[in-house]
C-alpha positions in Angstrom: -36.1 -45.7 -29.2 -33.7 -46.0 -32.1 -32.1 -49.2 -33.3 -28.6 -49.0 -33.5 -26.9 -48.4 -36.8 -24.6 -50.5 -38.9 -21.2 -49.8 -40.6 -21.2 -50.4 -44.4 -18.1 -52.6 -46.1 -17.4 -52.0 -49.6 -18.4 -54.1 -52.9 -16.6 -55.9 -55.1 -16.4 -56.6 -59.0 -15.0 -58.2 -61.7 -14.7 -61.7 -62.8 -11.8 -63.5 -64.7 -13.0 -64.6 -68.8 -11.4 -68.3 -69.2 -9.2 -68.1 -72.0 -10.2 -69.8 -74.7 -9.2 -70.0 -78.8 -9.8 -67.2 -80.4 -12.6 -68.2 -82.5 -14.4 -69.4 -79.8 -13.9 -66.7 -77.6 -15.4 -64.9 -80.4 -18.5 -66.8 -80.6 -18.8 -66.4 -76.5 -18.6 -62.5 -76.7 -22.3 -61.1 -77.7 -21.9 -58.3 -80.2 -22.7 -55.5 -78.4 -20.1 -56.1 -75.8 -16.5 -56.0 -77.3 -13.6 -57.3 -75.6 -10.5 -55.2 -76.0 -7.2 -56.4 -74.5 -3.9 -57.2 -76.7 -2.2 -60.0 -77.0 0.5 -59.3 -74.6 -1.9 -59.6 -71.7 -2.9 -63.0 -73.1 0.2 -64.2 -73.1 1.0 -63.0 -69.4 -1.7 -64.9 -68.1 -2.2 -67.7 -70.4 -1.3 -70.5 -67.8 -3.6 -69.5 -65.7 -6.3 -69.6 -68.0 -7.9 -66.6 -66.8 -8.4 -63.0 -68.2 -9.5 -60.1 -65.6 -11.1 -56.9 -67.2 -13.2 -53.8 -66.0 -15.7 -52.1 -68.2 -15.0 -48.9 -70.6 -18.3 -47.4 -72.5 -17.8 -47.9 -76.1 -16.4 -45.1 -78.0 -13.9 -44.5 -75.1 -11.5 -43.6 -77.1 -13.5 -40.8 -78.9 -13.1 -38.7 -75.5 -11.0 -35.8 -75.0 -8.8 -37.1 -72.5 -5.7 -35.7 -72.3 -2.8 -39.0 -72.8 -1.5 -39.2 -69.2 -4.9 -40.0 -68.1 -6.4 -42.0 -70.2 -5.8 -45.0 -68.3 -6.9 -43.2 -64.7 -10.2 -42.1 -66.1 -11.3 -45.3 -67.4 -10.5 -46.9 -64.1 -13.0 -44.4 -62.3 -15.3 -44.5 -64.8 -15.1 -48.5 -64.5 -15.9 -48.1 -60.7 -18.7 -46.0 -61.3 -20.3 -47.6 -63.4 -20.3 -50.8 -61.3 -22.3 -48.9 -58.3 -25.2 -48.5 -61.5 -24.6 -52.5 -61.6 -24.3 -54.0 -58.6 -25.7 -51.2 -55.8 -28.1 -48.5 -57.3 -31.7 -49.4 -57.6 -33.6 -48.1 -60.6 -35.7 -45.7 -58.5 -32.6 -44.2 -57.0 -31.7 -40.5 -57.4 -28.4 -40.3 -54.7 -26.3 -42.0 -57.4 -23.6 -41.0 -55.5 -20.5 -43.9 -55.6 -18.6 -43.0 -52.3 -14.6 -43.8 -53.4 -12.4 -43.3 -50.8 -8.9 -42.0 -51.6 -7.4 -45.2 -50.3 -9.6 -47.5 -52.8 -8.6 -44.6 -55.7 -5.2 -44.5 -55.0 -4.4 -48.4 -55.3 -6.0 -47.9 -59.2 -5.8 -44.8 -60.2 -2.5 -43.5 -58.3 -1.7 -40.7 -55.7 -2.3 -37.9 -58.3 -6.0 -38.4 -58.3 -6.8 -34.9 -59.0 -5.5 -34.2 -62.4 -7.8 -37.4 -63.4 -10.8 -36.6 -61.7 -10.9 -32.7 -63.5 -9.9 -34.4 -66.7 -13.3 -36.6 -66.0 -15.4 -34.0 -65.1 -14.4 -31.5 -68.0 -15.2 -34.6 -70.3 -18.6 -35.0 -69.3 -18.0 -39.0 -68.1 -18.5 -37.9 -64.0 -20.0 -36.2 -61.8 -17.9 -35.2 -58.4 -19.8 -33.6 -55.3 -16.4 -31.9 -54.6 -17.4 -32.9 -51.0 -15.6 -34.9 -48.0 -15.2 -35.1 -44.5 -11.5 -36.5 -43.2 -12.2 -40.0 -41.5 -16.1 -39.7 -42.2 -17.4 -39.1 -46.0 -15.2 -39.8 -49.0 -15.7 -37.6 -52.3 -19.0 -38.9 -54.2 -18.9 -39.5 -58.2 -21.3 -40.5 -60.0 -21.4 -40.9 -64.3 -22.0 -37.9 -66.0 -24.3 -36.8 -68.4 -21.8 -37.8 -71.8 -22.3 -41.2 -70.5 -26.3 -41.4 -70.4 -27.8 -44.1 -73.1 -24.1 -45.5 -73.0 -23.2 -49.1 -73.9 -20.8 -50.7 -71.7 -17.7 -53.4 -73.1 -14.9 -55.5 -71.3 -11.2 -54.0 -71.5 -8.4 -55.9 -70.7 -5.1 -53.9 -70.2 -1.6 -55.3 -71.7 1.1 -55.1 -68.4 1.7 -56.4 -65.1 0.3 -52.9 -63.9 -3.4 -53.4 -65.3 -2.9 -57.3 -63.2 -1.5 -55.5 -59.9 -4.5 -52.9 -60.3 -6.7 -55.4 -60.4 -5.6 -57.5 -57.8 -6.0 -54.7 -55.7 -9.0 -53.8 -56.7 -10.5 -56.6 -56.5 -9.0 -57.2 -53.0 -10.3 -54.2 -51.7 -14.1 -54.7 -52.8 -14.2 -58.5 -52.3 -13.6 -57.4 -48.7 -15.7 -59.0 -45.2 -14.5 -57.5 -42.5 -17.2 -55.4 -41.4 -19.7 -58.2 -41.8 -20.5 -60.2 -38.3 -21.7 -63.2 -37.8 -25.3 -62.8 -39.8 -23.6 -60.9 -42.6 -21.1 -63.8 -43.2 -23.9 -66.6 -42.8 -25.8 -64.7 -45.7 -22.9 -64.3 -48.0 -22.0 -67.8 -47.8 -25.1 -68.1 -49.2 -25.4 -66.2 -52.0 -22.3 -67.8 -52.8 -23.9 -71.1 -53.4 -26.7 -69.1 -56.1 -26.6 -70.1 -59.5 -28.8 -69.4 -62.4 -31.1 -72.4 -63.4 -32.2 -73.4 -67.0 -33.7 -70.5 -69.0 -31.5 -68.0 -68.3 -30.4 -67.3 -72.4 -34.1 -67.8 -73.1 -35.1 -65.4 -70.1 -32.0 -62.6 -71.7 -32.8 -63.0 -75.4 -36.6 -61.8 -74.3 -35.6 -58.5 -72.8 -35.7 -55.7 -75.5 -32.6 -54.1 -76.3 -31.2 -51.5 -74.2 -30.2 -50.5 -70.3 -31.8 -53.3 -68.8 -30.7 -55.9 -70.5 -27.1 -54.3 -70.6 -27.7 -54.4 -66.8 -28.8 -57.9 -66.5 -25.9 -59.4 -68.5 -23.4 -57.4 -66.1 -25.0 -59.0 -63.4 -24.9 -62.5 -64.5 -21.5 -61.9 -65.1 -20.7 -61.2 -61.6 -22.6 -64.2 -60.3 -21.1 -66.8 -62.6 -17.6 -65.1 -61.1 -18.9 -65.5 -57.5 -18.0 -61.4 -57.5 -20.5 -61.0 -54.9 -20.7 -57.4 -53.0 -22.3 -57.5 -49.5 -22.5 -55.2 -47.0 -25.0 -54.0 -44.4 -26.1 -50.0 -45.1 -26.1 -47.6 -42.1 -30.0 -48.5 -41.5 -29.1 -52.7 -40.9 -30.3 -53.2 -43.9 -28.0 -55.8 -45.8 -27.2 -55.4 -49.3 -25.7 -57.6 -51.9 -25.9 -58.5 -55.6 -29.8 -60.1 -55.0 -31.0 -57.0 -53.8 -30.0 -55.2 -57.0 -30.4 -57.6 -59.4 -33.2 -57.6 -62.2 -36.7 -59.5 -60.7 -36.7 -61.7 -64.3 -33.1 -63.2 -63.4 -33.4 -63.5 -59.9 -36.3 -65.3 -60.3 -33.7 -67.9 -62.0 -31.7 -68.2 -59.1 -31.2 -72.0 -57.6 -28.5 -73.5 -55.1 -27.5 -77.2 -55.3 -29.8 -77.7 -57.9 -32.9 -76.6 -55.9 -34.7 -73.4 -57.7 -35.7 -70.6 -54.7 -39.3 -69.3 -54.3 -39.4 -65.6 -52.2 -41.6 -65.5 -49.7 -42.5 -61.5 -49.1 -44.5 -59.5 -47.1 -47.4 -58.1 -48.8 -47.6 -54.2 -48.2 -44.4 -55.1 -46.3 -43.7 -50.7 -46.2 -47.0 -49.8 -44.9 -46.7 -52.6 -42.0 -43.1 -51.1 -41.1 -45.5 -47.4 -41.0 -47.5 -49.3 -38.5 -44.9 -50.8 -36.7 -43.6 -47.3 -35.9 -47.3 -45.2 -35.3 -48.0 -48.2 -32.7 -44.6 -47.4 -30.7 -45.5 -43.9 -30.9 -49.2 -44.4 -29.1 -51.4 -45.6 -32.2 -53.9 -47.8 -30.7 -55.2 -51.1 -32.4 -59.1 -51.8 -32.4 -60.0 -55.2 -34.0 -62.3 -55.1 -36.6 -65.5 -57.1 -36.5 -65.2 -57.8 -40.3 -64.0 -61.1 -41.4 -60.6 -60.7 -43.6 -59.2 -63.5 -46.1 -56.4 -65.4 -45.0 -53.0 -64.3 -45.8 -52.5 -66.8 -48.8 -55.4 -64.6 -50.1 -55.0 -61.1 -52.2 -58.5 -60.6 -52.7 -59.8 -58.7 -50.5 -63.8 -58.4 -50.0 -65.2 -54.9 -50.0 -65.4 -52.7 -46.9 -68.0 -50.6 -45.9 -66.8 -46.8 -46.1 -68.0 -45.3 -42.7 -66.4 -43.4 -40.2 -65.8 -45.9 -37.5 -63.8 -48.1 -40.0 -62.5 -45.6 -41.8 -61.2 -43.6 -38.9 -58.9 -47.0 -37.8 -54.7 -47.0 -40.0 -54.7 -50.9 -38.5 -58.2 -52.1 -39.5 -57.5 -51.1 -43.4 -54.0 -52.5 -43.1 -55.3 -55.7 -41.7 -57.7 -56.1 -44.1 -55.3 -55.2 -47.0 -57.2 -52.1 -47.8 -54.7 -49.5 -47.5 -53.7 -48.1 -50.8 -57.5 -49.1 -51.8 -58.7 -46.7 -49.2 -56.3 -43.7 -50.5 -57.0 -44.0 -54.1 -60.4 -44.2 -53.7 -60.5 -41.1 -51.0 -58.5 -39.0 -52.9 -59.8 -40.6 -56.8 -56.1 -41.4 -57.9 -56.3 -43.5 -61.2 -54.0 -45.8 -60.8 -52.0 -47.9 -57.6 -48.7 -47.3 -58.3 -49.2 -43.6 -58.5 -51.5 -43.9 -54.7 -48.3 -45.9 -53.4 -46.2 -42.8 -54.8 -48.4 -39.8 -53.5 -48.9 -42.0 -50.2 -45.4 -42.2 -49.2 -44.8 -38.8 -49.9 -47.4 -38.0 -47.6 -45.6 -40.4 -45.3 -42.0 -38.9 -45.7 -42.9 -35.1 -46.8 -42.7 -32.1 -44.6 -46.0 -31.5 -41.8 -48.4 -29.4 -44.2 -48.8 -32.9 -46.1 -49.4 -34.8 -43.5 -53.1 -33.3 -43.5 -54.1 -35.2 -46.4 -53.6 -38.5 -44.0 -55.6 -37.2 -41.4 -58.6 -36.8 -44.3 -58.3 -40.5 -44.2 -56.9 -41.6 -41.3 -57.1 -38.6 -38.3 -55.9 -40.6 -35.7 -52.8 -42.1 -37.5 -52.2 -38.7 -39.0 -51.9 -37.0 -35.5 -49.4 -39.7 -34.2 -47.5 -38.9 -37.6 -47.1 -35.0 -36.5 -45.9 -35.8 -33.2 -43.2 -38.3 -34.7 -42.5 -35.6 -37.6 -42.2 -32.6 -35.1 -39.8 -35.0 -32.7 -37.4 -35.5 -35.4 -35.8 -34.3 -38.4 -36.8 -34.4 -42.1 -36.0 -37.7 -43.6 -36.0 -39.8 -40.1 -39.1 -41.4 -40.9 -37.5 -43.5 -43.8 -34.5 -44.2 -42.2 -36.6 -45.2 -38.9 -38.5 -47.4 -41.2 -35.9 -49.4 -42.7 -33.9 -50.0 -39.1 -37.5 -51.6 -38.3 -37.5 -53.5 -41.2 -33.5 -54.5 -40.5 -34.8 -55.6 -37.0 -37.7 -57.7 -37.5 -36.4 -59.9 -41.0 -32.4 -60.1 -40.6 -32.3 -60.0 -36.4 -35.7 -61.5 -36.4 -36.4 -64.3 -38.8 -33.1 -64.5 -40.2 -31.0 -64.7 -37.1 -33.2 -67.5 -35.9 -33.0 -69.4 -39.1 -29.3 -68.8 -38.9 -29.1 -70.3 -34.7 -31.8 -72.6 -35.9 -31.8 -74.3 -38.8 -28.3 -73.6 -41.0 -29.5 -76.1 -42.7 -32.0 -74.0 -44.8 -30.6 -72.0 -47.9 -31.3 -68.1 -47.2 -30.9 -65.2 -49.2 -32.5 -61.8 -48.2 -34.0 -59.0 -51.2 -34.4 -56.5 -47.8 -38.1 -57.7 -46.8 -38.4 -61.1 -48.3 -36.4 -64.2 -48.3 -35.7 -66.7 -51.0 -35.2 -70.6 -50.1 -35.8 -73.7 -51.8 -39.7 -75.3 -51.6 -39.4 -77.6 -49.1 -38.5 -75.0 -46.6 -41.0 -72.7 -47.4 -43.2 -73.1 -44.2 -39.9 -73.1 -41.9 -39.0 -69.9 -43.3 -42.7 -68.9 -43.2 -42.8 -69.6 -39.8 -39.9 -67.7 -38.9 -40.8 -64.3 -40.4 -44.4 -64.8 -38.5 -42.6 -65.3 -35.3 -40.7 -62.2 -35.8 -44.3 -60.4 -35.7 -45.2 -62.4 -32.6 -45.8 -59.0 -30.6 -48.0 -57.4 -33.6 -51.5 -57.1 -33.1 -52.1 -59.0 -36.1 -50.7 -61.8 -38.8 -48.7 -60.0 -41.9 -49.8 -61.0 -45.0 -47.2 -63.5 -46.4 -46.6 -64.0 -50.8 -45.1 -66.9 -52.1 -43.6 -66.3 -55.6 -42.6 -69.3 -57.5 -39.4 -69.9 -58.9 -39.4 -68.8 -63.0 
């Protein structure tokens, strides 16, 4: 039966700059990301000490942009180009930022239009020219003029840039969607703060997208900018989840650095989660497997009777081993790729599974032919919702509130002294499973 779905609430961003002398602002301002504001918006604000700002690539002003719209474009360009910061993964290809009209209109004005096809023509969006009333807002996404781009702050000079920004900021800072779990989390990541090394931990990424990214998202933390909000799946998303591993690996709260406790093949155990509900019987092995502070696993023997049981191989960490080695792919992370598309593709692929697994593959059609393309993922991921956030989580949260949380979708991060409480936890949330998960501890940087 299918889990329920959740209603998404929008992000947030930006973060106020503390207004200091001019030299030393200077000094504070890395090269590659000029600040541009005049110094009529210093003045506005200066007893408050604080100076808001949205982003502009650099050379903004090279654009053909016709006068009038100048200021509209950058402001959808801005919110763009915080979906790549804050809520896109790397290895996602729907870029798609979702603006409503409501959200445009309080930046950008009422005559959106004129903006957006001055954008477009420009090369800096995308638009899927696409909505439903009540249901899907227009999708944009940058365009192509903007690939390789580097990103700066820009400050505008009037009340009207401050009002815009209020607004903004307003409007993606909301929680009103979030219940009771969504708000225990956020308070939360509220608390995070990067430890000791993080200049050291920037200054060694090579120059270029990454880095740009990382900085950005520092940026927002430091601001306690924080964008949370659960996906239509359950799964809840915020800042950690997109942030770069080598700075979250930083993160710390009240002085206490986090470790992240994961689940090791965490996807393929969600895969079994789902064939078991669907008739996928479980036959203990009579082999002896590691425990799960273990990842090396002994060799298996590559008969039928093994080879024909999904569990056994997953139990015994053997998975992806099994499927590269069946199928001679040279390399892991290209197995996990051709695996899961195996997994997610369309029923003539699902073959190649039943040369390695026949009995998995044939629960795998009946799902497949039972539902429609793409449910499997989405199946997957209310699973994973389930068993972590109402699972584990939720327990933690009724529990022990005690205990610093902060979810990356399948793992948790808390401080070292909780580790075997939150270990513990994410176990009992498997207490139905035929079998222990693996559990990874990664130490804090």
């Amino acid at each position: 039966m299918r889990s329920a779905s959740f209603v998404g609430t929008p992000l947030n961003y930006g973060w106020p700059l503390p207004l200091t002398s001019a030299s030393k602002r200077a000094r504070q301002t890395p090269p590659a990301i000029e600040l541009k504001t005049t110094t009529g918006a210093y003045a506005m604000i200066a007893k408050k000490k604080r100076l808001p700002y949205i982003y502009e690539p650099v050379g903004y002003d090279d654009f053909e942009i016709p006068p009038e719209n100048k200021d509209g474009v950058r402001w959808l360009i801005s919110t763009c180009y915080f979906y790549e910061v804050a809520v896109w993964r790397g290895d996602d290809e729907d870029r798609w930022a979702y603006l409503s009209a409501g959200l445009l209109g309080k930046v950008v004005g009422r005559n959106i239009k004129p903006i957006r096809d001055a954008a477009v023509r420009a090369g800096l969006i995308e638009c899927d020219n696409h909505y439903i009333v009540g249901s899907k807002p227009m999708g944009y996404r940058l365009g192509a003029s903007l690939d390789g781009a580097q990103w700066r702050r820009w400050s505008g000079d009037g009340q009207m840039f401050l009002n815009r920004y209020k607004k903004f900021k307003a409007h993606w800072n909301t929680t009103k969607d979030l219940d009771d779990l969504g708000l225990y989390m956020r308070r939360w990541i509220m608390k995070a703060k990067f430890g000791a090394g993080l200049k050291a931990v920037l200054a060694g990424m090579p120059d270029g997208k990454k880095r740009d990214l990382a900085l950005r998202q520092v940026e927002l933390i430091k601001a306690g900018i924080i964008k949370t909000k659960y996906c239509d799946f359950g799964r809840f998303h915020s800042n950690m989840t997109r942030m770069c591993s080598e700075i979250r690996a930083l993160l710390e709260i009240d002085g206490e650095p986090l470790v992240e406790i994961d689940i090791v093949s965490s996807q393929v155990l969600f895969l079994a989660d789902l064939l078991k509900s669907n008739g996928l019987e479980y036959s203990p092995s009579s082999h002896s497997f590691p425990s799960s502070s273990s990842l090396s696993y002994p060799s298996l023997p590559y008969d039928r009777s093994i080879h024909d049981e999904f569990f056994v191989d997953l139990e015994g960490g053997r998975t992806y081993e099994r499927f590269m080695r069946h199928f001679d792919y040279p390399s892991r992370s290209e197995t996990k790729d051709e695996f899961f598309g195996v997994i997610y593709g369309g029923m003539r692929r699902t073959k190649l599974l039943a040369q390695v697994w026949p009995k998995a593959a044939a629960v795998l059609q009946r799902i497949k032919r039972a539902n429609p393309f793409g449910w499997i993922p989405q199946e997957m991921q209310r699973r994973e919702s389930h068993r972590i956030l109402r699972g584990a989580v939720d327990h933690l949260r009724l529990n022990h509130p005690e205990i610093p949380i902060i979810t990356v979708h399948d793992s948790i991060m808390t401080t070292q002294r909780h580790v075997e409480t939150v270990k513990a936890a994410l176990l009992d949330a498997f207490s139905d499973f035929p079998f222990t998960p693996r559990l990874r501890i990664k130490e804090a940087a």
